[in-house]
VMD Tcl script that draws the C-alpha trace (Angstrom):
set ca {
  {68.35 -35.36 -66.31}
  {66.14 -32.26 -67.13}
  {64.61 -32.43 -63.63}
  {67.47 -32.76 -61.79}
  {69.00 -29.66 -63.67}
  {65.84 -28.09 -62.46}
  {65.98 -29.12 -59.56}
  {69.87 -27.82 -59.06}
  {69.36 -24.41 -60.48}
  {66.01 -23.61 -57.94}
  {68.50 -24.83 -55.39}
  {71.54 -22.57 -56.53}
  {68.86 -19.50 -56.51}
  {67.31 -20.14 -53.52}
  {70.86 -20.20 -51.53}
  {72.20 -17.33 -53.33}
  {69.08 -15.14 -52.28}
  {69.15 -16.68 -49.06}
  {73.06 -15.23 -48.44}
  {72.00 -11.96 -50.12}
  {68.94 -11.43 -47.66}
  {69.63 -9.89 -44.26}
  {68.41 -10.52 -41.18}
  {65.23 -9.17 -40.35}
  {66.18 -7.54 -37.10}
  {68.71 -5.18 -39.46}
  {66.36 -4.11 -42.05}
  {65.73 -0.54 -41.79}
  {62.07 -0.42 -43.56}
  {61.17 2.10 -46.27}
  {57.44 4.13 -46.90}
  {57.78 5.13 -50.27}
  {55.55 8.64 -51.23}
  {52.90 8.04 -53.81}
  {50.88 10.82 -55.65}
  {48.30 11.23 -58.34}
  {46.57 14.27 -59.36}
  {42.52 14.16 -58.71}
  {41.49 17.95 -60.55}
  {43.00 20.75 -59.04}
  {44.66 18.61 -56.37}
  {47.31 16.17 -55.74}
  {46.00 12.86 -53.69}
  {49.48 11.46 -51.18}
  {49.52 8.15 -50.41}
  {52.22 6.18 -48.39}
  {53.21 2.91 -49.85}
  {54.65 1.56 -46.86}
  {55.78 -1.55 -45.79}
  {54.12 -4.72 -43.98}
  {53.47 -3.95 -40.37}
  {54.14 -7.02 -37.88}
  {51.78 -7.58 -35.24}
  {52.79 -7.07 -31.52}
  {50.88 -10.64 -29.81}
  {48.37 -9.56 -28.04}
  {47.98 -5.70 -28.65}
  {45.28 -4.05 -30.67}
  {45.32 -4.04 -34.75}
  {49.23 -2.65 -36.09}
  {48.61 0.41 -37.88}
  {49.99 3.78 -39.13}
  {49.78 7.10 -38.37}
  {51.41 9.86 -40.76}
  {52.42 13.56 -40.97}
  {53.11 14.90 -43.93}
  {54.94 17.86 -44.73}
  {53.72 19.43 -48.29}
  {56.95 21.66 -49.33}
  {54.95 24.91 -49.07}
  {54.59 25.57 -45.32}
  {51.57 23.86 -44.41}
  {50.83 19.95 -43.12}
  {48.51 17.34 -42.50}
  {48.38 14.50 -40.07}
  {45.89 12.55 -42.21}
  {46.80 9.09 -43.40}
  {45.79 9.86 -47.30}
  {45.57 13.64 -47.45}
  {44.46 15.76 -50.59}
  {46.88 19.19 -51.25}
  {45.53 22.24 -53.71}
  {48.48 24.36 -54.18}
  {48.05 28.05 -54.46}
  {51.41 27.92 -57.27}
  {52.20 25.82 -60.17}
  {56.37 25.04 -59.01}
  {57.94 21.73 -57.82}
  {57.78 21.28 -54.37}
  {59.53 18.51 -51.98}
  {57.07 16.73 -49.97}
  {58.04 14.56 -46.87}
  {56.25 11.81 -45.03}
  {57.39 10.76 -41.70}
  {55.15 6.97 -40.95}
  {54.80 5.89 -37.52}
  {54.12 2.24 -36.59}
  {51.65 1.81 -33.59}
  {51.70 -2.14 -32.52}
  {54.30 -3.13 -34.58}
  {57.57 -4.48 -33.60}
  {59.76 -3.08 -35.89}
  {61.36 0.62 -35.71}
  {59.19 3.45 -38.16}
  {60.06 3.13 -41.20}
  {62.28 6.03 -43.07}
  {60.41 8.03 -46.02}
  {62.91 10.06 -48.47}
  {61.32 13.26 -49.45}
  {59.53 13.15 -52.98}
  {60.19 16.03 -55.50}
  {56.90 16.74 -56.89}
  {55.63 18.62 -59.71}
  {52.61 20.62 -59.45}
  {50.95 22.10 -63.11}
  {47.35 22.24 -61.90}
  {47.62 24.96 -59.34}
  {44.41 26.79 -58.01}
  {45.57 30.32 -57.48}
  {42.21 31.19 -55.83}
  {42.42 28.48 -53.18}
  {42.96 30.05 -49.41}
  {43.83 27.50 -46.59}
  {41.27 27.35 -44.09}
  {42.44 29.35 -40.48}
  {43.32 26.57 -38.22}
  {44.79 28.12 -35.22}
  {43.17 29.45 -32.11}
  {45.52 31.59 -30.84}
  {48.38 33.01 -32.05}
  {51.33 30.55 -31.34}
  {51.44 26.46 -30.96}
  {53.54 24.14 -31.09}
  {52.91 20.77 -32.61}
  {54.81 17.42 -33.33}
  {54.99 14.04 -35.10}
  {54.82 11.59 -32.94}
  {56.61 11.46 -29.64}
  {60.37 11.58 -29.19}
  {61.80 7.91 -29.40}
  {66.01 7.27 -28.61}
  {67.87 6.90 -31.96}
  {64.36 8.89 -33.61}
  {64.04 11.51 -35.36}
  {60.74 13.85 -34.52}
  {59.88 16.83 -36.14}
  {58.45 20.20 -33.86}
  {56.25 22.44 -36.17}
  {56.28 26.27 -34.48}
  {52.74 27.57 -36.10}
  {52.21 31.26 -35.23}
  {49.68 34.06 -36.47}
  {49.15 37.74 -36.87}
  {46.04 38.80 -34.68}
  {46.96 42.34 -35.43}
  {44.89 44.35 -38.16}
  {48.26 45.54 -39.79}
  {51.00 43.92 -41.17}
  {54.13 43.02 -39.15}
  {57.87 42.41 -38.81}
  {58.75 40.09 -35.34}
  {60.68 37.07 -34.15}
  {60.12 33.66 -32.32}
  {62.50 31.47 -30.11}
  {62.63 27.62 -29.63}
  {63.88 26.72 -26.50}
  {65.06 23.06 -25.97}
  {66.92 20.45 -23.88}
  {66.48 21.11 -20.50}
  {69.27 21.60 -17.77}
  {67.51 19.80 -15.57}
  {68.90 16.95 -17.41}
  {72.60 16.08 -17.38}
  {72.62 15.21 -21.18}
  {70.88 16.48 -24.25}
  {67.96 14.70 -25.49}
  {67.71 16.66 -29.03}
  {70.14 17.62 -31.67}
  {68.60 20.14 -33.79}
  {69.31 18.99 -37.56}
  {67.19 20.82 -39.90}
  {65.01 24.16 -39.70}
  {63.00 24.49 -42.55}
  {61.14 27.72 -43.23}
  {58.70 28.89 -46.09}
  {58.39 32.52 -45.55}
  {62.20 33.90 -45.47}
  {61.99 33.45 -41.78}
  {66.06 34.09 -40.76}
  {68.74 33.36 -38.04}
  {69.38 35.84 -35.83}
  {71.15 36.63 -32.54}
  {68.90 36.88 -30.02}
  {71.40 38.70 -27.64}
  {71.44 41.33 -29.86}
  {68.05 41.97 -29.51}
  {66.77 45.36 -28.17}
  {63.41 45.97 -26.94}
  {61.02 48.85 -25.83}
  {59.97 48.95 -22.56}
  {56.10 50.68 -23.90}
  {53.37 48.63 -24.07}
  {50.03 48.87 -25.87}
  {48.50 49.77 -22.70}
  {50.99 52.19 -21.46}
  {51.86 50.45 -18.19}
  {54.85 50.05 -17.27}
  {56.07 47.10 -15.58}
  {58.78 45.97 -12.92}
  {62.06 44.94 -14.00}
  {63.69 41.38 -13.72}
  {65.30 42.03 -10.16}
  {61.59 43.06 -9.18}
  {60.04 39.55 -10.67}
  {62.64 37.48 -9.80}
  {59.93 35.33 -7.68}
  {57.91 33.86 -11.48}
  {61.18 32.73 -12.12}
  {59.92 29.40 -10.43}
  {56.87 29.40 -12.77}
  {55.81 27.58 -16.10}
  {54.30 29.12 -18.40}
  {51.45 26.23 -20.25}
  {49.49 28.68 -22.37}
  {50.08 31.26 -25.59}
  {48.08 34.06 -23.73}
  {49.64 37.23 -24.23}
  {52.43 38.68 -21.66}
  {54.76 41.48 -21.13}
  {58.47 41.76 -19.94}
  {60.54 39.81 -22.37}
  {63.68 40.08 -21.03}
  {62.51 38.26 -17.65}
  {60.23 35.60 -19.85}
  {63.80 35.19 -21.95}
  {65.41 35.03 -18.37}
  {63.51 32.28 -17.28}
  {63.72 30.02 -20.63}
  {67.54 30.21 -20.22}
  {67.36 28.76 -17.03}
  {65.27 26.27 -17.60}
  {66.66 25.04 -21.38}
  {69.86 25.02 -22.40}
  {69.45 25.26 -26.06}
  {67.44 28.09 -28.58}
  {67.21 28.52 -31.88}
  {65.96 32.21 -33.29}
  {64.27 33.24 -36.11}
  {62.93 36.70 -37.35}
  {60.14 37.12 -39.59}
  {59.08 40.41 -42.00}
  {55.43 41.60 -43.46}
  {53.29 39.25 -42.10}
  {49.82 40.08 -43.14}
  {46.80 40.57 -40.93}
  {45.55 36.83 -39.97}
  {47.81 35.09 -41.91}
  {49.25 31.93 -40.28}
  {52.35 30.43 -41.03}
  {54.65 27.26 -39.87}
  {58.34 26.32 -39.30}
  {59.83 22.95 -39.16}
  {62.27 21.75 -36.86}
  {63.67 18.57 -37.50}
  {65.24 17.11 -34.27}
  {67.25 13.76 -33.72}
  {67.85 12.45 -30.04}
  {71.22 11.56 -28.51}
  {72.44 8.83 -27.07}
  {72.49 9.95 -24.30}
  {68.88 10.83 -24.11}
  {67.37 10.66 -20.74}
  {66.28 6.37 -21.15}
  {63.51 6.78 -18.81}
  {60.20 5.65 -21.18}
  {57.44 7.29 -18.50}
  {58.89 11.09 -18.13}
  {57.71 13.82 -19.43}
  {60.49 16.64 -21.16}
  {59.39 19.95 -22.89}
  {60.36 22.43 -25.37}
  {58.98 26.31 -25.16}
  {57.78 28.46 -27.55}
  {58.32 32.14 -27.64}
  {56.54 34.73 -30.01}
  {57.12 38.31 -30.62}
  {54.25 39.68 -32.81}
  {55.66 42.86 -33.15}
  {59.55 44.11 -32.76}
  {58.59 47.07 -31.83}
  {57.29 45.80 -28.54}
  {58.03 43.30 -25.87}
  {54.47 41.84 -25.65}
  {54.87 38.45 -26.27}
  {53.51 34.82 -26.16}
  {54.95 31.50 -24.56}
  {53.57 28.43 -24.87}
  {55.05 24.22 -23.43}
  {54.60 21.45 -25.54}
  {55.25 18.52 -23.36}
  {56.22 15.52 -24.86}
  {56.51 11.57 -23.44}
  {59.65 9.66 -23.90}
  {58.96 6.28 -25.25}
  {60.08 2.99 -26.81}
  {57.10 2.31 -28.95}
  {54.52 4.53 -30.23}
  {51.87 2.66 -28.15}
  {48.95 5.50 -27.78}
  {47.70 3.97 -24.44}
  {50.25 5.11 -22.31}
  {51.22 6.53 -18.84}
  {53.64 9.10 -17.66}
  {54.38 11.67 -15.17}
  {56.44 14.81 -14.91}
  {57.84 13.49 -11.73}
  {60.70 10.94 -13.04}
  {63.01 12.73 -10.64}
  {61.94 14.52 -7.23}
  {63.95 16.59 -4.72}
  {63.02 14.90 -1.53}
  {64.46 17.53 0.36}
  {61.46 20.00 -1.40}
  {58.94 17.71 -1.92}
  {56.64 17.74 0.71}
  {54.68 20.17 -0.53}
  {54.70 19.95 -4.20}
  {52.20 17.54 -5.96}
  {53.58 15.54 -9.13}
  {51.37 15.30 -12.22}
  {50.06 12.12 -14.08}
  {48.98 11.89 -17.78}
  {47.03 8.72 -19.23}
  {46.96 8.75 -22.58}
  {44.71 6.46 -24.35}
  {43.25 5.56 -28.44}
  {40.30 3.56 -29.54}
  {41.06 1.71 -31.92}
  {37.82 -0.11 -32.62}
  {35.76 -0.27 -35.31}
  {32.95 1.78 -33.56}
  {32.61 4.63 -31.19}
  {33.30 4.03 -27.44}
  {30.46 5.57 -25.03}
  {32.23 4.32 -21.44}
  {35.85 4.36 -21.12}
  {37.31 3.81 -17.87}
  {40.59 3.80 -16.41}
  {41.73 1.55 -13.41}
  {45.19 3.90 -12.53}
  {47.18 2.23 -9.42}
  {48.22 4.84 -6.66}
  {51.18 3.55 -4.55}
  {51.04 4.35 -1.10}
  {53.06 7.23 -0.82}
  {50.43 9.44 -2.43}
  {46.75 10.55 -0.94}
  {44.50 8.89 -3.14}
  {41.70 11.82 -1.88}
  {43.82 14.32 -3.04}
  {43.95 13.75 -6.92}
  {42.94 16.84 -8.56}
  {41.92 16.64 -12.61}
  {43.58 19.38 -14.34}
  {42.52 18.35 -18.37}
  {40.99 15.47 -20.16}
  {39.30 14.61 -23.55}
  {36.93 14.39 -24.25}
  {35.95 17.72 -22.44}
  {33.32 16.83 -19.99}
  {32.43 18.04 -16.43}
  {32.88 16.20 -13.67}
  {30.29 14.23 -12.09}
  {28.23 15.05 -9.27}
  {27.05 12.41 -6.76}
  {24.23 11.54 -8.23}
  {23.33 10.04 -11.73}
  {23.21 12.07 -14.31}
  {22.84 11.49 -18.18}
  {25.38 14.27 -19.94}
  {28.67 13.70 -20.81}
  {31.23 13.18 -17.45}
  {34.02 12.03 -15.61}
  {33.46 10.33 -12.24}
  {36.48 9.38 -9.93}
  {36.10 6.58 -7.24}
  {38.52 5.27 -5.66}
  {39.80 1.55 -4.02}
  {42.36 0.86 -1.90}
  {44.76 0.72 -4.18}
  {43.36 2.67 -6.98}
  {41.80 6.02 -8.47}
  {39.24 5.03 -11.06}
  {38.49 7.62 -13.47}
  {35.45 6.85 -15.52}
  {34.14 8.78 -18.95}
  {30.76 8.34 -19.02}
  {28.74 9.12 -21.64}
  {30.50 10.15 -24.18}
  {31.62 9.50 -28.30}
  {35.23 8.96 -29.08}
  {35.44 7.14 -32.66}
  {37.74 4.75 -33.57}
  {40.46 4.26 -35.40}
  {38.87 2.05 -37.52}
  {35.71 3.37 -37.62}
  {33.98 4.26 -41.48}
  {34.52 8.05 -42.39}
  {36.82 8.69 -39.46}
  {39.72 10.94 -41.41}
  {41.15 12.84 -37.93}
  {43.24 10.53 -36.33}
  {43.71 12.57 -33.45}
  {39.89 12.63 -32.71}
  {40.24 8.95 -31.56}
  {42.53 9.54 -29.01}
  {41.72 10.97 -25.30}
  {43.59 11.51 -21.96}
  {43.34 13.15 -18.27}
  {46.17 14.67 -16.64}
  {45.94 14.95 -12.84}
  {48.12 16.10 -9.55}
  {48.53 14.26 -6.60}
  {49.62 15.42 -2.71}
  {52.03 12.89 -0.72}
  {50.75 11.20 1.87}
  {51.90 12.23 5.41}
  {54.41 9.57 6.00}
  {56.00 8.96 2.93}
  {59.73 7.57 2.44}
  {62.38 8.06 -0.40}
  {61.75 4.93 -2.48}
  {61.39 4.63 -6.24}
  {56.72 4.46 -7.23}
  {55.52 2.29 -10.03}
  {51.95 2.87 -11.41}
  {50.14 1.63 -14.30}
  {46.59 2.11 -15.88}
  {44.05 -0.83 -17.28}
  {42.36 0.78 -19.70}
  {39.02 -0.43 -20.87}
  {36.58 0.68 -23.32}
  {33.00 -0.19 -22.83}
  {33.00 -3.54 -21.86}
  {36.33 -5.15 -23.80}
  {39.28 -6.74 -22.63}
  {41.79 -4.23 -20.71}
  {44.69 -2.91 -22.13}
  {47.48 -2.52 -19.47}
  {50.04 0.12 -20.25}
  {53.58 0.75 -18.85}
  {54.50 1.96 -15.81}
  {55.21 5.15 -15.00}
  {57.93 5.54 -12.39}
  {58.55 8.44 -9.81}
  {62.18 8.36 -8.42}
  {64.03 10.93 -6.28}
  {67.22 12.16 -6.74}
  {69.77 11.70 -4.19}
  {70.36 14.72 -2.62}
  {73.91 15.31 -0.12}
  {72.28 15.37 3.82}
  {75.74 17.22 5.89}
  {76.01 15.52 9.40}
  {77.97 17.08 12.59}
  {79.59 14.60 14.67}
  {81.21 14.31 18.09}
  {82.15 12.06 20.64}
  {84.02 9.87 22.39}
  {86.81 7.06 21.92}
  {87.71 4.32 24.54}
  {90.84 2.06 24.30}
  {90.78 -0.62 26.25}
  {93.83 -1.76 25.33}
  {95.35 1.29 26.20}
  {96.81 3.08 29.52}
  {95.61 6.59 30.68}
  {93.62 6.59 27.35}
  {91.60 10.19 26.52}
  {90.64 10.42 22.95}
  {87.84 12.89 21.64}
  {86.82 13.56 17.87}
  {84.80 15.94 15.99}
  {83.94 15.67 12.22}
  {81.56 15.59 9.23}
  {79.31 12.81 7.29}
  {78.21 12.61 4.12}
  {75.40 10.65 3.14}
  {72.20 10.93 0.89}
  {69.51 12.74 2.02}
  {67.10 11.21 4.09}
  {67.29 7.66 2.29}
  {64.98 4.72 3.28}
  {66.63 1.63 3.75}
  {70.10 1.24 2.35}
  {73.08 4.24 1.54}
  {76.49 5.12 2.11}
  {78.02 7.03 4.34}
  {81.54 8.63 4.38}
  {83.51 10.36 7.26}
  {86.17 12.84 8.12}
  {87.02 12.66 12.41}
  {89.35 14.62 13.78}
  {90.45 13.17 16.87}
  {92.76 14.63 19.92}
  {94.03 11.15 21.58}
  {96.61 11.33 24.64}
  {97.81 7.50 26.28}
  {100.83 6.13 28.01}
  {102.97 3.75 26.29}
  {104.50 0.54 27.05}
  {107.33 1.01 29.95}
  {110.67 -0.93 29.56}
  {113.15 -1.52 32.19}
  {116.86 -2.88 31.17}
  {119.60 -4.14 33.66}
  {123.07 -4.28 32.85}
  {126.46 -4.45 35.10}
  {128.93 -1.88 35.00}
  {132.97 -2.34 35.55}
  {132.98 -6.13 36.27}
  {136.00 -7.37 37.94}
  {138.41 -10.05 37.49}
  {135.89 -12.93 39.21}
  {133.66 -11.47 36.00}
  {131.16 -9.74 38.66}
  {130.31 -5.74 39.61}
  {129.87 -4.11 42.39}
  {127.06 -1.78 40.35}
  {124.19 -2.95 38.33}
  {122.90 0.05 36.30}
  {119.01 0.05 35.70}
  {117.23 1.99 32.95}
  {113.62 2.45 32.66}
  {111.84 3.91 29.57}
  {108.78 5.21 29.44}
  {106.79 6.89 26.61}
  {103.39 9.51 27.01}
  {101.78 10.00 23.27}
  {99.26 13.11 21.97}
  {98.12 12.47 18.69}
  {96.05 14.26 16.46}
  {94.21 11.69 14.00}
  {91.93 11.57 11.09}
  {89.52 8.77 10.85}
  {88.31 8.31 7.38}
  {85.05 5.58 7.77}
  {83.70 4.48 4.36}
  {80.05 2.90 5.76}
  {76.97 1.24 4.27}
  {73.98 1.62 7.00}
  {70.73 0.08 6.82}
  {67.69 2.19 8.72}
  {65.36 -0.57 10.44}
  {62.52 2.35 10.73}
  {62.82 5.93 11.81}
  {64.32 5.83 15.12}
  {67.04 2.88 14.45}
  {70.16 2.41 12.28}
  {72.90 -0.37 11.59}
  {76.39 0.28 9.70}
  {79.39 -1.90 8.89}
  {82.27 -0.69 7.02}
  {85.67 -0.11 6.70}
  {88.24 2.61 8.40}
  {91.51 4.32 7.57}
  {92.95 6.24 10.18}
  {96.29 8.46 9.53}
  {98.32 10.06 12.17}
  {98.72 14.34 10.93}
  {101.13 14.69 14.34}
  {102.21 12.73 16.94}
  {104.27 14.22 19.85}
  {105.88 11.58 21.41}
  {107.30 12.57 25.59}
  {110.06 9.87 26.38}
  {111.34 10.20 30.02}
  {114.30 7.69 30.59}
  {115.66 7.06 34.21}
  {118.51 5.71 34.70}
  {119.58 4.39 38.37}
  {122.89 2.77 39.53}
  {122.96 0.31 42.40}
  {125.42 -1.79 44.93}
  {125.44 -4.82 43.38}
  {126.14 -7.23 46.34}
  {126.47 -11.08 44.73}
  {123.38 -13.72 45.65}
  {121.62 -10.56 46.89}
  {118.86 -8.03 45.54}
  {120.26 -4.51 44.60}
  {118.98 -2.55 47.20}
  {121.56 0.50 47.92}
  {121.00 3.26 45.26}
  {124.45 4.66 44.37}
  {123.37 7.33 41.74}
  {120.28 8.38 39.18}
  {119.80 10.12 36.51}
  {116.51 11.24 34.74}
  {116.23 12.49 31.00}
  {113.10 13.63 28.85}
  {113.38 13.55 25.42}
  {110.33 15.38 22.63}
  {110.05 13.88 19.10}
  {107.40 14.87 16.87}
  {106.41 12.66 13.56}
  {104.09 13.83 11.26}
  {101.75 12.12 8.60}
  {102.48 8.28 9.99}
  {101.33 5.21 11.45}
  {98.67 4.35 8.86}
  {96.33 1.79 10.21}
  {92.94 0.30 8.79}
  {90.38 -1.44 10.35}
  {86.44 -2.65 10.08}
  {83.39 -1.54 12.36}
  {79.99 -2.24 13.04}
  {77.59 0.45 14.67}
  {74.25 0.82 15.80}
  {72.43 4.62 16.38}
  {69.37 5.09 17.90}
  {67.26 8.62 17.47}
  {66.02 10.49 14.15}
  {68.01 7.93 12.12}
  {67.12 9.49 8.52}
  {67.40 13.18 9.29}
  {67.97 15.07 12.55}
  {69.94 13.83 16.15}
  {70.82 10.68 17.14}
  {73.13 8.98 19.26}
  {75.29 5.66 18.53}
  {77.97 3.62 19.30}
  {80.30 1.99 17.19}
  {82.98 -0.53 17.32}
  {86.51 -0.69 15.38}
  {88.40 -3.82 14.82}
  {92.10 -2.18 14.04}
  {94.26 -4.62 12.00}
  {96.86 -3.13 13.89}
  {96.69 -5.00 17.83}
  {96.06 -2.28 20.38}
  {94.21 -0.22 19.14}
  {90.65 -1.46 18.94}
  {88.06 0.98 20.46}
  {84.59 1.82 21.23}
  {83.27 5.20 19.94}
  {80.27 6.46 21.68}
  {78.97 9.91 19.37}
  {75.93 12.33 18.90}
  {75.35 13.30 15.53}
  {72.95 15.34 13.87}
  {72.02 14.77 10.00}
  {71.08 17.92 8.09}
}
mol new
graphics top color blue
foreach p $ca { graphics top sphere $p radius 0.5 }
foreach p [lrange $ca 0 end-1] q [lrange $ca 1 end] { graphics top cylinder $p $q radius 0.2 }
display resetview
């Protein structure tokens, strides 16, 4: 009896827990902040929850930034803080999973208490030049990411400026970022940057053209934090190119002193889905309000779905094919070693699809920093590119880049590398969507494949003018010529629509009737006239042809289509001439005496009638993506009569 009440109650537990436990797929995990104080400084530690192994990928593991309450950060994993106050400060942790299958796990920021303060401890500089821009981890749909705007005074005197964020770019239909939280440390404030005034001096007393007279670097992009001039232009060309800012002025900043802002962002919904493109934020920094010299500085950051380090992408993910021949798309492979040792060879197997010149890659950065290698051996540190014929090979050779898991390796960053290169098109390319994808492999393990990166090309609208010709067969007297429009994509390789507008002028004779009837009969029942009438009808139309077309371009010089028609009558001018003729009617014999005639034309005009659809098939034969051509086409009318052969020239623009 005691064991089967035992037995019942474990039973009873286990299926209440059971209902009370949800599924896995809609936990949202935790990383809880930990903290103990080690002398004068406080040692973080993220407790964070079980990672779950992706089969087949590298060793799951965590990356974290932390965010210490008083302005500064740290990307280490287990990071010790001195504080320069005694205070409470809220510290955050964002944790990112890398090889896990789960989403990164949420961290509520920590109130902590700080007694032990070191009032004599300076942070060491960190900053090369005056303004960067770092982040978290890379934007992720549904994420949130945090931007960290870092900027310094290089001057030997204190000063009072301002900075702008710039985000979401318009050439995007959608945001990708709503901007949630700015945190600042140093009473950094809001302020409306279109009230802003500037001086036109600058600390070398040259003066410089206006925005009408640079209106040509609006095309540019500015990559670095070097120092420039003209800020209304540089402010010019960040509105164009983002459709969001966010302003902040700052007052007595002291000779080398470096501070930091945090920008927490969430993406959208509708953020751009595409896991191998590239989007950007800018940076701009105004040392000194009483000038306009200034710094700008890109962060470019990779959309993805997992925070995979080994991972390909390209600032490409959308072309103009119209302005494309000359422009050369850029690649980035990014890639970690995870190992428990340092890797000496790395090399990356990148596939090229056709479209591109493999001979005409050009390396823009890596890291490791190495030079590239000449044709012969050599034994320093370098990057050699081969290629096959389907591939550019780009091989570190000699180098150090620690692992991940490597003993006394604190700088998680130090274990990752990448190289970013350009690429021409080939000289016959066509508009079809690229895949490419790297095997990466360090020393001599197993490759590691990561995603593809995809180039696409927009649409684009390609105007056609059209003329020609339209025979009726069916018809009498027939004369019907058109002139109109197409729309189509631009230049597209196989498949794409097409739609029409044809104005056509159309003139033919209509059907002819002739009625007998006879007049006066007599008393026998017969008549000595029979009266005759005959009707005939002339028509001039004006039409509008409205094809809706899919066409399919064999190659170059030859194109098929098959779709369907409406065609609508705007006016139609119909000439009726009726005759009417008496003659002797003599019985058992042929009227042949004409007694009297009479002739009659009559004018109606109809407008906006005779609807009539139909299907067609067509073949063209010439510059059948972009350019002349000539074709004919065929239209089955539903409507008997009035099928026709169309024989045009067009030219696609």
């Amino acid at each position: 009896m005691k064991t089967f009440l035992t037995s019942l109650i474990s039973i009873t537990t286990f299926l209440c827990v059971a209902q009370q436990q949800p599924a896995n797929d809609t936990i949202r995990r935790t990383a809880i902040i930990e903290h103990k104080t080690v002398g004068n400084q406080i040692q973080f530690t993220p407790n964070a929850p079980t990672l779950n192994q992706i089969a087949g990928a590298p060793k799951a593991f965590y990356t974290n930034f932390w965010e210490f309450g008083d302005g500064t950060y740290s990307k280490e994993n287990t990071p010790k803080k001195s504080y320069k106050k005694s205070d409470e400060y809220e510290v955050r942790l964002w944790a990112t999973n890398v090889y896990d299958t789960g989403k990164p796990p949420t961290s509520r920021p920590k109130k902590v208490r700080v007694d032990n303060a070191d009032q004599d401890y300076q942070e060491e500089a960190s900053m090369d030049d005056v303004l960067d821009l770092v982040r978290n981890r890379e934007p992720m749909p549904n994420e949130e990411i945090v931007v960290v705007f870092s900027y310094k005074n290089n001057k030997d005197y204190s000063t009072n400026g301002k900075f702008i964020l710039f985000y979401n770019e318009t050439l995007y239909k959608d945001n990708n970022f709503d901007l949630t939280e700015t945190r600042t440390y140093h009473n950094e404030s809001e302020i409306d940057e279109s009230n802003l005034v500037y001086t036109s001096k600058q600390y070398d007393n040259t003066r410089y053209a206006s925005t009408e007279a640079g209106i040509m670097r609006l095309k540019t992009i500015a990559q670095d934090s070097t120092e420039r001039q003209n800020l209304p232009l540089t402010l010019e060309e960040a509105k164009i190119k983002y459709r969001n800012k966010s302003t902040l002025a700052f007052n007595d900043m002291q000779p080398n002193e470096e501070r930091n802002v945090f920008y927490t962002f969430k993406t959208t919904p509708e953020m751009l889905k595409d896991t191998s493109a590239i989007i950007s934020v800018r940076g701009v920094y105004v040392p000194d309000e009483n000038y306009d010299n200034h710094n700008v500085k890109d962060m470019e950051m990779e959309i993805v779905t997992s925070h995979d380090p080994n991972k390909m992408s390209s600032n490409s993910t959308f072309l103009n094919y119209r302005l494309i021949r000359y422009k050369k798309p850029k690649f980035k492979i990014r890639f970690q070693n995870n190992g428990e040792g340092p890797a000496t060879t790395i090399k990356l197997e990148t596939d090229i699809p056709d479209m591109f010149d493999k001979t005409s890659i050009e390396v823009l950065d890596m890291y490791p920093k190495v030079k590239i290698c000449p044709k012969h051996e050599v034994q320093y540190s370098c990057l050699d590119t081969t290629y096959t014929d389907k591939q550019a090979i780009f091989t570190f050779k000699n180098i150090y880049l620690p692992g991940s898991e490597q003993k006394n390796v604190k700088v998680y960053d130090s274990t990752k590398g990448f190289v970013q290169y350009k690429i021409k098109f080939g000289k016959d390319f066509h508009k079809q969507k690229t895949k490419s994808q790297t095997a990466i492999i360090f020393d001599k393990n197993d490759p590691i494949i990561t995603n593809y990166s995809t180039t696409r090309f927009l649409p684009g609208i390609s105007i056609g003018a059209k003329v020609g010709y339209n025979s009726f067969s069916d018809l009498n007297n027939s004369s019907s010529y058109f002139i109109g429009a197409t729309v189509a994509p631009y230049k597209s390789y196989k498949w794409y629509w097409q739609v029409e507008l044809l104005n056509s002028f159309h003139e033919y004779n209509g059907n002819t009737t002739i009625t007998e009837e006879l007049l006066e009969p007599n008393a026998a029942g017969t008549s000595d006239i029979l009266r005759r009438t005959t009707t005939s009808n002339t028509f001039e139309n004006i039409d509008w042809e409205i094809p809706v077309l899919a066409r399919y371009n064999i190659n170059n010089y030859i194109g098929l289509g098959l779709g369907l028609q409406g065609t609508l009558t705007l006016n139609e001018k119909n000439n009726q001439n009726v005759l009417i003729e008496d003659f002797e009617n003599i019985q058992n014999q042929p009227p042949s005496f004409l007694i009297d005639s009479n002739q009659s034309d009559n004018e109606v005009i109809n407008t906006f009638t005779n609807f009539r659809t139909g299907f067609l098939i067509e073949a063209t034969a010439g510059f059948a993506r972009i350019g002349p051509s000539v074709g004919a086409r065929y239209v089955f009318n539903f409507k008997e009569n009035f099928n026709y052969t169309q024989f045009y020239a067009i030219w696609k623009f």
